[in-house]
Structure formats: C-alpha cells, structure tokens
N, C-alpha and C positions, 0 to 999 in steps of 0.2 A: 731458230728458223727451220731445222729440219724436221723438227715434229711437225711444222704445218704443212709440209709436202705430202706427210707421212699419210694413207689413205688404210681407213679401218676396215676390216675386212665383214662384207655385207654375210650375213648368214642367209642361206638360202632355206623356205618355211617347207617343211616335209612333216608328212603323215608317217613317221617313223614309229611317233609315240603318242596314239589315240586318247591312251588316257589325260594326256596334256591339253588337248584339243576339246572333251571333253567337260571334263574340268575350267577351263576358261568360257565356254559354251554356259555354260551352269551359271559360274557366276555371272556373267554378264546378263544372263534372263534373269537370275533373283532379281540385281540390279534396275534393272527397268521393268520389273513389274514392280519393284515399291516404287519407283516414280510413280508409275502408270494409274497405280494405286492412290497417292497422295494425291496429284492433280482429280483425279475423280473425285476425292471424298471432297476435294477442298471446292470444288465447283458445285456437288450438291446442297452444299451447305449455302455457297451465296445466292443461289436460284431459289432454296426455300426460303430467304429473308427479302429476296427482292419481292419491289412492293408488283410486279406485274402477275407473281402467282395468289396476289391473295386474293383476290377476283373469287376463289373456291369457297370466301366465306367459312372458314375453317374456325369450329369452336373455342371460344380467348379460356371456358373453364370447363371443370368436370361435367356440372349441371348444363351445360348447351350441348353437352355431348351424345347426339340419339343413336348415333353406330352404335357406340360400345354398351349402349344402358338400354337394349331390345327391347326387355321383359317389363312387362308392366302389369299392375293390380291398385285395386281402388278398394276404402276400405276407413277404417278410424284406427287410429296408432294407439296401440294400447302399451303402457311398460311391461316385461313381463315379470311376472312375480318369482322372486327368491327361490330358489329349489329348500327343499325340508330338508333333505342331507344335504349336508358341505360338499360331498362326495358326487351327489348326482350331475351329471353328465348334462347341458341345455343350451339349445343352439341360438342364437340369436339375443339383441338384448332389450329389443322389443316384437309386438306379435300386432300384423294387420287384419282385422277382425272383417271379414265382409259378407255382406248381403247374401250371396249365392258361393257356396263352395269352402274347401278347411279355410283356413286362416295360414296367417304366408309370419314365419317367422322370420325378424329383418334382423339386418348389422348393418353400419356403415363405417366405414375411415376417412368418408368427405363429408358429411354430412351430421350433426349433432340432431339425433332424431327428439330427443328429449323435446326439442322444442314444437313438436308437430301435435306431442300426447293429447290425444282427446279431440284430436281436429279429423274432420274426412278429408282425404288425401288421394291423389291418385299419384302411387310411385312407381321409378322406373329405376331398372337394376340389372343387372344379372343373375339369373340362378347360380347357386352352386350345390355342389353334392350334399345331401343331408345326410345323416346318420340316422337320426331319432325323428325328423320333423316330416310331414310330407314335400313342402315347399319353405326352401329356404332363400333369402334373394341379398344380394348385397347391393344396397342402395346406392345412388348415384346423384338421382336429381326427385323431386318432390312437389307434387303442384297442391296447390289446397286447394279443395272444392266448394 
C-alpha cells in the first residue's frame, strides 16, 4: 500500500539539449508527411476511378489516343526491303510512300503495320530522332483511306 501513496517525480521539459528537441521535431514531420503522403495518393487514386470524372471521355486504347500520336502523314505502307549488308544500319520496318514530299519511315509496338501494306493510310505518331531517314514516326493509330 505504500507504493500507491508513493508520487513519481514529474520531470520538468527544458531546452537544455536542442539536439533532443530537434531530433524528436524531425521525426515526427517524417512521420506525417508519410501519412500526409499516403492519404493523398490513396485519394487520387479513387477520384480517377470514380465514375463522376469520366465525363472527360478519356481514351479506353492507344489508337483513340490523339494527345500523344500529334504527327500525322497520309500515304501507302510499303514493307521496307532487306538492307544488302547484314551490317547496314535502317530505321524503320516499313516506309510511307506519299504524294508530295520524302517518304516517312514507320515502326510501331501497338500496331502490326504488316497488315496496312499496300493500302493508303493516313497515320498518326510521333516523331522521333532519326539517324539515317529524314522523317522517322512511331506509329500509334492508322486510318485507311
């Protein structure tokens, strides 16, 4: 019964040792900034799935996509032919032949151009830096004309 009379002695908080202060300061902002952090990401996330932002009509595939695929050219999808050395250097792996102006060497990784060869087309893409070609475009979306 005498320990429960017994009264613990309160320590009184002093700036004696800043770097204590400091250091406790510190981690408690890490601390809630990764909350702060987590509830944010976790809120953008269900605001893009809710159905009241899709109103913006935002494209379901690569081919509706006309932001990112700017550059456009019309023209007939030619394959292009085998370089004669193994060794030679050639950009693109087929080439769009058109009416007015070079010819636009294509590539795609959505699109299987194979199947456009010999048809007139009007495609949309990106440039990218060429090496060898004058106009190089990585295709994106593909209209037949």
């Amino acid at each position: 019964m005498d320990q429960i009379n017994q009264t613990l002695p309160i320590k009184k908080f002093s700036l004696d040792n800043p770097n204590k202060l400091f250091l406790g300061i510190l981690i408690a902002s890490i601390i809630l900034g990764g909350v702060a952090g987590f509830l944010l990401a976790n809120s953008e996330k269900s605001s893009a799935t809710s159905p009241a932002t899709s109103g913006n009509d935002s494209p379901k595939t690569a081919q509706q996509d006309n932001r990112t695929f700017r550059d456009f050219a019309e023209g007939v999808i030619q394959k292009r032919s085998a370089p004669k050395d193994s060794e030679e250097y050639v950009e693109g792996t087929h080439i769009l032949v058109r009416q007015v102006g070079s010819p636009v060497a294509l590539t795609s990784s959505v699109i299987d151009l194979s199947q456009y060869e010999g048809k007139k087309v009007k495609v949309f893409g990106e440039t990218q830096k060429a090496i060898k070609e004058g106009w190089l475009m990585d295709v994106g979306k593909v209209e037949v004309k």
